[in-house]
C-alpha positions in Angstrom: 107.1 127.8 70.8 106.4 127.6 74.5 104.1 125.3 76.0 101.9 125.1 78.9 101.5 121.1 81.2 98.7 121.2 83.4 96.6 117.9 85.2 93.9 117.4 85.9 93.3 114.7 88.8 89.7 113.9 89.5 88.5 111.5 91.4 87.5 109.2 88.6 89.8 110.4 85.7 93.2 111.8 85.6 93.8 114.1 82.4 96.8 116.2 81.0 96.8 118.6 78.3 99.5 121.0 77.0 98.6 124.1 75.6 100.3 126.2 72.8 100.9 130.1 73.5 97.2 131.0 71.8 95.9 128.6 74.5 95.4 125.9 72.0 95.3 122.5 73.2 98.1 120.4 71.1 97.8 117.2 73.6 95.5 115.8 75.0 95.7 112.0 77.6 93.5 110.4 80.0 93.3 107.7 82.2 91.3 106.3 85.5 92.7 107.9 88.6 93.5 105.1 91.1 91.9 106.4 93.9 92.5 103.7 96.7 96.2 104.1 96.3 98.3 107.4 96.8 101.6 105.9 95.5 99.4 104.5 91.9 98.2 108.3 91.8 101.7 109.6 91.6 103.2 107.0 89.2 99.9 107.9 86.8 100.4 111.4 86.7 104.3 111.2 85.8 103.8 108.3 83.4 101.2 111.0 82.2 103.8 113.6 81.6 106.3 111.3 80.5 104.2 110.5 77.6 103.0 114.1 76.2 106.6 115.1 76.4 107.4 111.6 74.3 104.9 112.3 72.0 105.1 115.9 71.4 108.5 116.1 71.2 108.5 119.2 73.7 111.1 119.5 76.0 110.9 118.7 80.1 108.8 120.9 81.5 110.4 123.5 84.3 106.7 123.8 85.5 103.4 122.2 85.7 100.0 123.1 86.7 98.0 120.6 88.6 94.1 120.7 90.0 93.0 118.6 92.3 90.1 117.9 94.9 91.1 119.6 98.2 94.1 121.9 98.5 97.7 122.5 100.0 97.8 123.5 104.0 99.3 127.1 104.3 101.9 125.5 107.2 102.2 122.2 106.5 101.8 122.0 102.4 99.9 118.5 103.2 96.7 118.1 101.4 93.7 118.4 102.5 89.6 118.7 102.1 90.0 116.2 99.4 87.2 114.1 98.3 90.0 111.4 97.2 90.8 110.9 100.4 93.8 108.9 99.8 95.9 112.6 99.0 95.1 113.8 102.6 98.1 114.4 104.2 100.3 113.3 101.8 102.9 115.9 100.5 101.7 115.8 97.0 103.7 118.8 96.0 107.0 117.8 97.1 106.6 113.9 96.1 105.4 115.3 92.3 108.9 117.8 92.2 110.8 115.3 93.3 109.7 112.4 90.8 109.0 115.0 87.9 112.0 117.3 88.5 110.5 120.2 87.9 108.4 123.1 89.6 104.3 121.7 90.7 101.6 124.6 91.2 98.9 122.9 92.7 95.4 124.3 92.9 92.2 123.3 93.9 90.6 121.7 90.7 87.4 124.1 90.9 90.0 127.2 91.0 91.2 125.6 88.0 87.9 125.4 86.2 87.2 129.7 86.9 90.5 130.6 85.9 89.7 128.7 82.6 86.7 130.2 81.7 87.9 133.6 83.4 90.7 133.6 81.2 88.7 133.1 78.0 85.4 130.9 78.5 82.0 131.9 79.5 83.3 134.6 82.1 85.5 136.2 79.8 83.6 139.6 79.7 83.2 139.6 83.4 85.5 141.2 86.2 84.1 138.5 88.9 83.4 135.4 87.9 82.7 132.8 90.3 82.5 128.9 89.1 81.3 126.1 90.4 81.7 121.8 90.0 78.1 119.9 89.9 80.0 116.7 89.5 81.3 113.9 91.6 81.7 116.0 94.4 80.9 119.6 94.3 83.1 122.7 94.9 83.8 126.7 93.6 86.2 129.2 92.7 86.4 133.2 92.4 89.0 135.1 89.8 88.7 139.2 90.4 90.5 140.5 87.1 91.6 137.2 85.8 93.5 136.5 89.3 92.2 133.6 91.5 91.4 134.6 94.7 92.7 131.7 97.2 92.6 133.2 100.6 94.3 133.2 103.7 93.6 129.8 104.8 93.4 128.6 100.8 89.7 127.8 100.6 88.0 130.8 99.5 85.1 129.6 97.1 85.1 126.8 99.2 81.3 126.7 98.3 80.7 123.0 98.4 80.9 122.7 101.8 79.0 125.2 102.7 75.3 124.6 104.3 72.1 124.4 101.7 70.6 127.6 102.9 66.8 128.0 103.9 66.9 124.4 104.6 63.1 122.7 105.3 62.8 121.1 108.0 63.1 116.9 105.6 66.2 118.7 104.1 67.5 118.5 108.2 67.4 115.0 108.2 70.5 114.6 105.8 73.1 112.0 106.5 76.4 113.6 107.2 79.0 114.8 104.6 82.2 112.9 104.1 84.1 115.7 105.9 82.2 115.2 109.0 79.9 118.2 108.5 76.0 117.6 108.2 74.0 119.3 105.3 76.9 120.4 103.0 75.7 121.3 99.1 77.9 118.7 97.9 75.5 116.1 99.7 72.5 118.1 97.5 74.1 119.1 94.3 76.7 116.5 93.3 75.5 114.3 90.9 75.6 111.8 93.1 73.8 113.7 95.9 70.8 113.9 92.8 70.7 110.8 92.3 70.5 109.8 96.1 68.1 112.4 96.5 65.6 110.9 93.9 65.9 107.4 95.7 65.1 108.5 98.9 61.4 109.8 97.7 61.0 106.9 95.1 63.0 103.9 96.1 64.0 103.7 92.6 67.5 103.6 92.4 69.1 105.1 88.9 72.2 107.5 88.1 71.8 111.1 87.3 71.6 110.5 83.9 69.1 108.2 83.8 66.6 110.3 86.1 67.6 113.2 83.8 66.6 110.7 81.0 63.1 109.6 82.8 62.3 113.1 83.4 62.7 114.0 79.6 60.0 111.0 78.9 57.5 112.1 81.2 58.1 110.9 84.2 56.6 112.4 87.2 58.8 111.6 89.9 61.9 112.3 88.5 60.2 115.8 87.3 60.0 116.5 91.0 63.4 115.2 91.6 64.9 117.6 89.1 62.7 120.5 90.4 64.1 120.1 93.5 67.4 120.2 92.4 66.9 123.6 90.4 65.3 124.9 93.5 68.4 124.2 96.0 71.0 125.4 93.3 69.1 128.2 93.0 69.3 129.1 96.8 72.9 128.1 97.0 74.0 130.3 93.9 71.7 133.2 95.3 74.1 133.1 98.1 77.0 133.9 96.5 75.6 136.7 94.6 74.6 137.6 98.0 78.1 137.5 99.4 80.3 138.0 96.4 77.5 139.3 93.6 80.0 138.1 90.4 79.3 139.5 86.7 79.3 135.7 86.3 78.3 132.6 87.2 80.0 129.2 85.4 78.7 125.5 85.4 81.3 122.6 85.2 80.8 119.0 86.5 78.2 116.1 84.7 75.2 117.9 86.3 75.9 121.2 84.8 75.7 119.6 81.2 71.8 119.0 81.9 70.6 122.1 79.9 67.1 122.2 81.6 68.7 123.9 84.2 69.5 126.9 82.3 66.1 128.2 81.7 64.8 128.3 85.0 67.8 129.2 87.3 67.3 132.8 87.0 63.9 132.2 88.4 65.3 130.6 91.5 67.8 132.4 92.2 66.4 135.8 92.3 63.5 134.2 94.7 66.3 133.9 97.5 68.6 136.9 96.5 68.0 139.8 98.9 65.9 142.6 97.7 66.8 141.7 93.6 65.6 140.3 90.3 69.1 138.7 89.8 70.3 139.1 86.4 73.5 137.3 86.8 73.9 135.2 83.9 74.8 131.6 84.3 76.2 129.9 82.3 77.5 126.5 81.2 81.4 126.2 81.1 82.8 127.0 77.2 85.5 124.2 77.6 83.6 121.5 79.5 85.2 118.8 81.1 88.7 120.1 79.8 87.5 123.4 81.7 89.7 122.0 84.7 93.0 121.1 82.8 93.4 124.2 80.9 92.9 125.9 84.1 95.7 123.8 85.3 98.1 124.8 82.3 97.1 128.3 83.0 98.9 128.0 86.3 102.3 128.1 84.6 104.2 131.1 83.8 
């Protein structure tokens, strides 16, 4: 039987899976991603592979999918627009071939996550699906016809660093992103961004989870705090139906596991999408936080 490798390297975990020919997922390893060191990233994703193929018995791989934050320069194949900002301009590509001895496709990890549930997740009816990653950082991808759709410059569905539209004028007086640019959606949508958010109105200063938590007791302020966040996904999500208009819209990341938001998207989107009642449906990813590996696999031939 032939089997499909693919990574998944996040900023705070490092995953592998193999899936069968039916897309079933036979293998599954984790561990921490060492962020602050490129060389540590590299020896954890081959001591990765080195174990599924010990353990399954499968033989070495002549290809392997990988997503990661960022994406591969068009001339110079160095990394960049990573979030782990160790990987920019390191040839990730060629170092991985090299140790692994075997063909890399690289992909940016949100790519990975719409091809995924493209393929046969919560976009599997749809022509155009467009995903996007509420997590650590925050990014998107487009298939058309379960193809991803990469770009000249490889960033198309670059959506997380993009500007929140219809900004008021307190949502100006953001501190910059990490790439340099002010006002980005990963600074308003992340999980972290949410979290940051709700501290700068209440001086309170909890995780995601736990203002998700305080707002499911009661609690006023982070009620608000979640509000707000529904209402900028909404605007940022009505602009890519206004660009792109997919038959459907995924979720990945922590935040998109908060099913609160699911109810009441539709609502905000269509109040920013021009001259429509949007009924795109959005939805959460099928495969979760795996979403991104099997992507990965899918990469392979």
């Amino acid at each position: 039987m032939k089997f499909q490798i693919g990574i998944d390297l996040g900023g705070t975990k490092t995953e592998i899976a193999v899936l069968n020919t039916h897309g079933e997922m036979v293998y599954r390893q984790r561990c921490p991603t060492p962020s602050n060191s490129y060389e540590a990233i590299l020896d954890a994703m081959c001591g990765l592979v080195n174990a599924a193929v010990s353990q399954t018995g499968m033989a070495r791989p002549l290809q392997i999918g990988i997503g990661m934050p960022g994406c591969l320069d068009v001339d110079s194949s160095l990394v960049r627009g990573s979030n782990t900002q160790v990987l920019n301009h390191q040839p990730l590509k060629k170092d991985l071939e090299h140790k692994l001895g075997c063909e890399v496709r690289l992909q940016n990890d949100a790519n990975c996550l719409a091809l995924s549930e493209a393929i046969d997740g919560a976009g599997a009816q749809g022509r155009v699906v467009f995903a996007a990653i509420l997590g650590t950082g925050c990014g998107g991808g487009v298939v058309v016809d379960r193809q991803l759709l990469t770009g000249r410059h490889a960033i198309a569905g670059e959506w997380g660093h993009n500007p929140l539209p219809w900004p008021s004028v307190e949502e100006l007086q953001i501190p910059p992103c990490w790439c340099g640019q002010t006002g980005c959606l990963e600074t308003w949508l992340s999980g972290i961004a949410f979290a940051q958010d709700h501290a700068r109105h209440t001086a309170h200063h909890l995780s995601a989870q736990d203002i998700v938590h305080a707002m499911r007791q009661g609690d006023e302020f982070a009620t608000q705090s979640f509000q707000r966040y529904v209402n900028r996904l909404g605007r940022a999500l009505a602009q890519v139906i206004n660009l792109i208009d997919p038959d459907c819209i995924v979720l990945g990341g922590g935040m998109s596991n908060v099913q609160e938001i699911y109810p009441s998207i539709g609502e905000e989107i269509s109040k920013y999408s021009f001259g429509v009642k949007a009924t795109t449906p959005v939805r959460q990813a099928v495969y979760g936080d795996s979403s991104g590996v099997r992507g990965a696999a899918w990469l392979c031939d």
